[in-house]
N, C-alpha and C positions, 0 to 999 in steps of 0.2 A: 504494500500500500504506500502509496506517495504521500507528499506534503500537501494540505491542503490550504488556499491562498483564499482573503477576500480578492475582486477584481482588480480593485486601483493597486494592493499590494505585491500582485503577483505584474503586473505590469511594470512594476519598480523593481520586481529582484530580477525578470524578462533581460529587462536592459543592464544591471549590476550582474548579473550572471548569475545563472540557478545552481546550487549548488549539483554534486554528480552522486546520484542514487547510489547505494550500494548494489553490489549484484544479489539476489534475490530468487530461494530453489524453492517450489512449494514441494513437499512430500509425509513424509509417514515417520516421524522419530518414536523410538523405547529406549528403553536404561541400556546403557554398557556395564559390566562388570567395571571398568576404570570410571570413577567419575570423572575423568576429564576428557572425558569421550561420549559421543552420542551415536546412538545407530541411526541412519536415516535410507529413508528408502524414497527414493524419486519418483513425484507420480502419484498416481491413486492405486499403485499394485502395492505390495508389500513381499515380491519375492526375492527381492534383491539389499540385499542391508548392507551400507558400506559404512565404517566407522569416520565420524568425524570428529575431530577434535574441537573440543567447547574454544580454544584460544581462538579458531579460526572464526568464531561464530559472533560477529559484534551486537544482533539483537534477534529475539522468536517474536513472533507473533501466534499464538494461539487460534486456529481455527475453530475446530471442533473434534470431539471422540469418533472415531469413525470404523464400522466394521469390514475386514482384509482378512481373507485367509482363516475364516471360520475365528480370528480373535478381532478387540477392538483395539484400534491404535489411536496416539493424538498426528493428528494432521496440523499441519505448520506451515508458515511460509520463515528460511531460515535469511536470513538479510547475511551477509561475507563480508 
């Protein structure tokens, strides 16, 4: 999810320069045994789990619980 601007002020940052999004994965996170690790799965599948490290992860956004693979998972969008 982006920034959101009233109009006059987004016309002001337009011309001062917007800042630059972080890049932004939505998918499927559960626990890792390391807590400085998150499993995340890309996507709305949940067959594929690659561990990501929490350092790389500068903020979640919370979606929703969501059922994958006969279990339920949290769905995220992960901002980098």
């Amino acid at each position: 999810m982006g920034t959101s601007y009233k109009a006059d002020a987004f016309v002001k940052a337009l011309s001062a320069g917007l800042p630059k999004p972080s890049p932004t994965v939505t998918g499927f996170v559960k626990a890792h045994t390391d807590p400085n690790y998150l499993y995340f799965s890309p996507g709305l599948t949940c067959s594929f789990w690659v561990p990501i490290p929490t350092n790389l992860i500068e903020s979640i956004d919370h979606l929703r619980k969501r059922p994958c693979g006969g279990e339920e998972h949290e769905l995220v969008h992960l901002h980098l």
